[in-house]
C-alpha positions, 0 to 999 in steps of 0.5 A: 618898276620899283627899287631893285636895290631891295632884295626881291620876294616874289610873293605868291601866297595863295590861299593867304594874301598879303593883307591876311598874314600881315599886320599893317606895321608889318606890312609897312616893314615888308615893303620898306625893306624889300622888293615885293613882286605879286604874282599868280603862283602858277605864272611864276616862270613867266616872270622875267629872267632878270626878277627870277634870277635877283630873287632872294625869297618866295613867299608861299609854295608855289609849283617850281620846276627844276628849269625855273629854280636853275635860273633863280641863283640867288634864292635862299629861302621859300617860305610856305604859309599855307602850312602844309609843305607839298610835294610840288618841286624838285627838293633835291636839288632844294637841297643840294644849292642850300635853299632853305624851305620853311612852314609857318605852321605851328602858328595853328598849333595852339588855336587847333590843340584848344578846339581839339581839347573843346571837341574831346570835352564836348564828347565826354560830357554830351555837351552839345546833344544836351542842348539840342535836347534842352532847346527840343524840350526832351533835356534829361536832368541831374544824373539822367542826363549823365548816362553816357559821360565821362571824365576826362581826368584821369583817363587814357588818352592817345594821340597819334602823331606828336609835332608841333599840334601834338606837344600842344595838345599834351600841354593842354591836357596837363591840368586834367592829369590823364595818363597820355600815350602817343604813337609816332613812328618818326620820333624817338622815344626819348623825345617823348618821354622828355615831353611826359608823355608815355611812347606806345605802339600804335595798337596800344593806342588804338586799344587802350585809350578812351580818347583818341587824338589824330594829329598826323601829317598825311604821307605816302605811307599813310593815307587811309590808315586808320580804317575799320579794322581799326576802328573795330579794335577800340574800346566801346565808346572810345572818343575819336577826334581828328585834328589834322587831315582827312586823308589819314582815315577812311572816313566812310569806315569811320562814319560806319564806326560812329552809326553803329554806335560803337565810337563817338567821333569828331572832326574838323576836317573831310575829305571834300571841303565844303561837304557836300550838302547832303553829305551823311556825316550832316546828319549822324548822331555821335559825330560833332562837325567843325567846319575847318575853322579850328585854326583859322584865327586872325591872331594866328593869320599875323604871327606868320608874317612875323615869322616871315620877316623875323626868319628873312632877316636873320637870312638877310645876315648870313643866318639860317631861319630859325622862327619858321620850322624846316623841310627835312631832306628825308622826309618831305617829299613824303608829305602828301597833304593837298594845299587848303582853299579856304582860309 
């Protein structure tokens, strides 16, 4: 038994681990000041009462019914680092005891905007099918090669859905001085104009833009949106990438859209992860595949653990989390990403 002086994290963190979002100096930190009890996230109730009720944190999100929380009286805070907050405890009462839940995902943010930004140049210039066509031997040269490119400077860009990826997103896109309007049915527009970009309808983005960035969370209002009545009403040759879920498109509607040459598309997520081996969006032409690795850097792995430790001692003192980004009461139990199983 360790030193249960030390405020207790019960540490259930799946698909990450402890080696995975901490550096060893952080490390060396965590297990100094606390004491840390490794568990499977599906047998956290078979843990001792004692251990359930001395527990200050939980470090990852697992599943927690309401009879095991009840005997948890001294839990402040749960800290999710699978980046998706799930819908898999009773937040009400969450709430209702002052029990903070937390994400560390705005680490992806930055790593994520920079492939997406990547994805959206690759599509505008045919960067990757003119290598393929150089490495055939049927490269196209000069402005032969040209035919089908844009720019993106100066051109019309949507995103929808404007969080933490979204603001990222449009800071990169400073420099390419485009004119960038953003759908979001959960912010108010001052929020978006004090970030210089223009709030628009979702019919405004759908069928003004060139490029289309999806950056909205997955929710019970959502799923499957942006289908081919959509995609049917974007320009010829609009670039579609999705950044976030899979779960916001209908993605066999999408593959359509792309086959029949009407959009270009990208995505670094899918509805079965891995894709199945022979799985058409292998082979379709117009569509550039990442393989969920946008986000997935090491760099981006430790700064969790260091907002988990900055965001515990600030609890530690009696001081809400400030590092980490919040549940909100009115919105969470409407988020319906599924957890991740690959880092």
């Amino acid at each position: 038994m360790g030193d249960m002086s030390k405020p207790i994290i019960i540490c259930a963190p799946q698909p990450r681990s402890i080696e995975l979002i901490f550096t060893d100096a952080a490390k060396t930190t965590l297990y100094s000041q606390y004491e840390v009890v490794e568990v499977d996230p599906f047998d956290v109730a078979a843990l001792s009462n004692t251990t359930l009720a001395k527990a200050r944190y939980i470090l990852g999100q697992p599943p927690l019914t309401l009879d095991v929380l009840e005997k948890m009286q001294a839990l402040r805070c749960i800290l999710n680092v699978e980046s998706n907050l799930l819908n898999n405890m009773p937040y009400d009462y969450l709430f209702e005891k002052g029990i903070h839940v937390v994400t560390t995902g705005s680490v992806f943010a930055q790593p994520v905007a920079e492939l997406g930004l990547a994805l959206a140049l690759c599509l505008s210039r045919g960067v990757i099918d003119a290598d393929v066509a150089f490495q055939n031997g049927t490269e196209q040269w000069g402005g032969d090669g040209n035919q089908q490119a844009t720019l993106l400077s100066r051109s019309r860009i949507g995103l929808i859905g404007f969080g933490d990826l979204g603001r990222a997103i449009a800071r990169l896109l400073t420099g390419f001085r485009a004119d960038i309007s953003v759908y979001d049915p959960w912010l108010p527009p001052s929020l978006l104009t004090d970030a210089d970009v223009t709030p628009a309808s979702f019919e405004q983005v759908i069928t003004n833009s060139d490029v289309i960035f999806v950056v909205a969370s997955v929710t019970s209002d959502n799923a499957g949106f942006l289908d081919a009545k959509v995609f049917a009403k974007m320009k010829p040759g609009t670039r579609f990438i999705l950044l976030s879920r899979a779960e916001v498109v209908n993605f066999d509607d999408l593959i359509a859209a792309v086959e029949s040459g009407h959009i270009l598309a990208a995505s670094d997520v899918y509805p079965e992860e891995p894709v199945p081996e022979n799985h058409q969006v292998r082979q379709l032409n117009g569509f550039i595949r990442s393989a969920h690795r946008a986000g997935a850097l090491d760099i981006a792995f430790k700064q969790m653990g260091d907002m988990v430790l900055e965001d515990m001692a600030l609890m530690d003192k009696g001081l809400p989390p400030l590092r980490c980004k919040r549940a909100e009461r009115e919105t969470v139990s409407r988020m319906r990403s599924k957890p991740v199983d690959i880092n």
